[in-house]
Structures are given as C-alpha cells and as structure tokens.
C-alpha positions as CSV (number, residue, x, y, z in Angstrom):
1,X,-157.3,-32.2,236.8
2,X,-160.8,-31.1,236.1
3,X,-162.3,-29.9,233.0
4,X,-166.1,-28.6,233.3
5,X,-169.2,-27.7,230.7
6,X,-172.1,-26.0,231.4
7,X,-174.7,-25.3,229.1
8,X,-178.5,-24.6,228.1
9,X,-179.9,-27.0,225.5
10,X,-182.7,-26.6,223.3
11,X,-184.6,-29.5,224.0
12,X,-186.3,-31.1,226.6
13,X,-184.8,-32.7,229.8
14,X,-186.3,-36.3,228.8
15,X,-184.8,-35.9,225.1
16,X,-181.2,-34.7,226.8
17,X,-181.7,-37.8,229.3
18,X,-182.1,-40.2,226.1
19,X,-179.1,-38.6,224.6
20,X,-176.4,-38.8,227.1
21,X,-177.1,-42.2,228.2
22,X,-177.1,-43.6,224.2
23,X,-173.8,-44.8,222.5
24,X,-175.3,-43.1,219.5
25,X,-175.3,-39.7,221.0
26,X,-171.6,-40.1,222.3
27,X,-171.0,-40.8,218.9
28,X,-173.0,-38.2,217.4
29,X,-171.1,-35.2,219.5
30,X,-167.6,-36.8,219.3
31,X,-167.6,-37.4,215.4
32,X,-165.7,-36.6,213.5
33,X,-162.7,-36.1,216.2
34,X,-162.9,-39.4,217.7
35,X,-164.8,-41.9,216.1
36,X,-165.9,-45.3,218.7
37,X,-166.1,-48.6,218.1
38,X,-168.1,-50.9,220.0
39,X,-166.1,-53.9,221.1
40,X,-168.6,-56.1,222.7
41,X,-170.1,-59.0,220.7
42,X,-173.8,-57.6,219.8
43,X,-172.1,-54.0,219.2
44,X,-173.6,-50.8,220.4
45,X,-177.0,-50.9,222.2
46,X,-179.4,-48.5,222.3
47,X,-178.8,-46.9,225.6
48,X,-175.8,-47.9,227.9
49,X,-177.0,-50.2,230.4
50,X,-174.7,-49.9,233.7
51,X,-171.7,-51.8,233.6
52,X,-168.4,-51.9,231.6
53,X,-168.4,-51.8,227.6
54,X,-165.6,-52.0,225.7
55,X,-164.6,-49.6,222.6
56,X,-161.9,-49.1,220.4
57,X,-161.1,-45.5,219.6
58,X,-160.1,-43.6,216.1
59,X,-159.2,-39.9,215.8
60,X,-160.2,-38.3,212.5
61,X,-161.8,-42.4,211.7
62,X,-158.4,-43.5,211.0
63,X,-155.6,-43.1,213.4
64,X,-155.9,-45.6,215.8
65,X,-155.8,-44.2,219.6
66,X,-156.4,-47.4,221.7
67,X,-158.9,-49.3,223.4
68,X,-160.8,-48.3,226.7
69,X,-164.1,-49.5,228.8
70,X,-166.8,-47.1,229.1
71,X,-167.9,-48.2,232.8
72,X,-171.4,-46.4,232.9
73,X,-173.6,-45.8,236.2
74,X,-176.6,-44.1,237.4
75,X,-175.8,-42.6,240.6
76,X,-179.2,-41.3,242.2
77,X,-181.2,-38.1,240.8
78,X,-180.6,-34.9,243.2
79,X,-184.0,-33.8,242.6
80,X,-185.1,-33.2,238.9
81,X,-181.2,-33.6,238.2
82,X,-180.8,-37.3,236.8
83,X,-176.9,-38.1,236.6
84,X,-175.0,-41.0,234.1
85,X,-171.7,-41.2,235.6
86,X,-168.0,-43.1,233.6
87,X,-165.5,-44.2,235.6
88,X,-163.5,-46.0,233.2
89,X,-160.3,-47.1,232.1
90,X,-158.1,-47.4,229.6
91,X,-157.2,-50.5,228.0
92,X,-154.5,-49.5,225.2
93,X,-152.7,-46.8,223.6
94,X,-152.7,-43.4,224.8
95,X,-155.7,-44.8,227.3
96,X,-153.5,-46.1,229.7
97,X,-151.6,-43.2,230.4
98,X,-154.7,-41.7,232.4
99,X,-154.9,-44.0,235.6
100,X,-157.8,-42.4,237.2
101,X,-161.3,-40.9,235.2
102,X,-164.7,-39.8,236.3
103,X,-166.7,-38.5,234.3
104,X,-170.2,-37.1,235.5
105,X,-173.0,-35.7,232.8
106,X,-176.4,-33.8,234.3
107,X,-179.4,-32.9,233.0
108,X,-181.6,-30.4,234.8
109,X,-184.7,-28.4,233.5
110,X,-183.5,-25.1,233.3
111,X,-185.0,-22.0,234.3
112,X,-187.2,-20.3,231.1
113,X,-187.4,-23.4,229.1
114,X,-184.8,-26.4,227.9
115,X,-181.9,-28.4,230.0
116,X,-179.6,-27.2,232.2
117,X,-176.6,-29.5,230.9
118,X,-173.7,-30.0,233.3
119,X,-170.3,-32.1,232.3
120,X,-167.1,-32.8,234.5
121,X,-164.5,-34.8,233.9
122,X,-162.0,-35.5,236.3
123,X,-158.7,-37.4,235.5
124,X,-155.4,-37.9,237.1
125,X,-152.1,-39.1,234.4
126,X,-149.4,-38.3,236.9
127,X,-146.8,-36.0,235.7
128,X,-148.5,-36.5,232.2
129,X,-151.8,-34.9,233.5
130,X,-150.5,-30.7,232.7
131,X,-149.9,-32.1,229.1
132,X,-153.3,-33.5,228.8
133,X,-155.7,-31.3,230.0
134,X,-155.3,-29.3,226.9
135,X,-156.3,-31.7,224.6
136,X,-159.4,-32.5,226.6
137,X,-160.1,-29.0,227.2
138,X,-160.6,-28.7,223.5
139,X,-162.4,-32.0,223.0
140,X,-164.7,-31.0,226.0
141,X,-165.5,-27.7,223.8
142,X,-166.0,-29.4,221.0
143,X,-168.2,-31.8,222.2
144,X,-170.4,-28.3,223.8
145,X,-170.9,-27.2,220.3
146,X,-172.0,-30.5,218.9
147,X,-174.3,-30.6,221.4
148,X,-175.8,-27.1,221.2
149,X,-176.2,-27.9,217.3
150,X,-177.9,-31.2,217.5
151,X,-180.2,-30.6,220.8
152,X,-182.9,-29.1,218.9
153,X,-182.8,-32.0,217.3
154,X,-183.3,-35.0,219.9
C-alpha cells in the first residue's frame, strides 16, 4: 500500500535538506503523536548518518508502541532533487506487523520560490495492510501540517 505527500514549504531547499535528514526534525513533525526514542548508546545525533538506528516509539509520550530501526540511505540526487530514503523494520510491538517499508522524502526547489517537498511511504502488512493504511494516512497528514508550520522556521 502507498501513502503519498506533496507539498510547497516555506523555506529553502538546503534548510528542508537539514531537516529531513535530522532526528530532531522527525521528532519535531511527529510530536506529540508519536514521540521517538533513540536507542543507540550516544542517543540521537545530529543528522542520521546512513545505516540502521534503533528507536523505541510512544504515542501521545506514554503508550508504549514498540521498538523499530530507522535504516536511513542517500540514494543519488536526480538533479537538484536530493533523496533520504528508510527501509526499515520493525523490531516490537505493533512494528512487526508491517514486514516490508520504504519510505522515500525529496526535496526539490520549487518553481516561484521555497521546496518542492515530496513523501512516499510504501509498506506491505499482509492481510493487516487495508486496516493500516488509515492510520498512516492520518499520521502522513499530520506530519504535512507540522511541516508547513515549522518550515518557515528551519
């Protein structure tokens, strides 16, 4: 199943860049929903370097939802697109009932002025899958109105 987001943000593409590829900007744009937890030993860097990093995950900050890896890459720029790309996994709790996740974040100048922001996530939970899209539907529009808020501010 897919879920997609496209949007204009008011900032630069550099300042969008920083912002999707920093555990404090998926923070900032999931909160208070889903609240993460870094799980590796020095906690939370400043930008997500490629590779797998663990988190634990909260909804609300206090219901406990499980533990998954965030497995960031930077797949090659398509011209002034630059791409930061998750495909990972769940570790516990309702995590483990998605057994296949990509999810792909662009930035772009856009045409007049600010970033062209692009987001698709693509997941497969089996049978479970119909039942889920809804939820991340939501949390996908969420996130697209945190973002739009705090933009002019990165």
């Amino acid at each position: 199943m897919r879920v997609l987001l496209k949007l204009i943000l008011d900032c630069e593409p550099d300042a969008a860049w920083r912002a999707i590829r920093s555990p404090a900007g998926l923070r900032s744009v999931s909160a208070p929903l889903m609240v993460f937890h870094s799980l590796e030993p020095d906690g939370f860097q400043e930008q997500w370097s490629e590779g797998e990093h663990p988190v634990r995950v909260e909804g609300l900050g206090v219901i406990p939802l499980g533990e998954q890896v965030i497995a960031i890459s930077y797949p090659p720029a398509h011209g002034h697109t630059r791409l930061v790309q998750d495909t990972g996994y769940g570790v516990s709790g309702i995590f483990t009932a998605v057994n296949y996740w990509e999810h792909t974040m662009a930035v772009a100048p856009a045409h007049g002025g600010g970033t062209l922001y692009r987001d698709q996530l693509v997941f497969d939970a089996g049978v479970l899958s119909p039942l889920l899209w809804p939820m991340y539907w939501v949390f996908w529009q969420y996130r697209a109105l945190r973002m739009k808020a705090l933009a002019r501010h990165w």
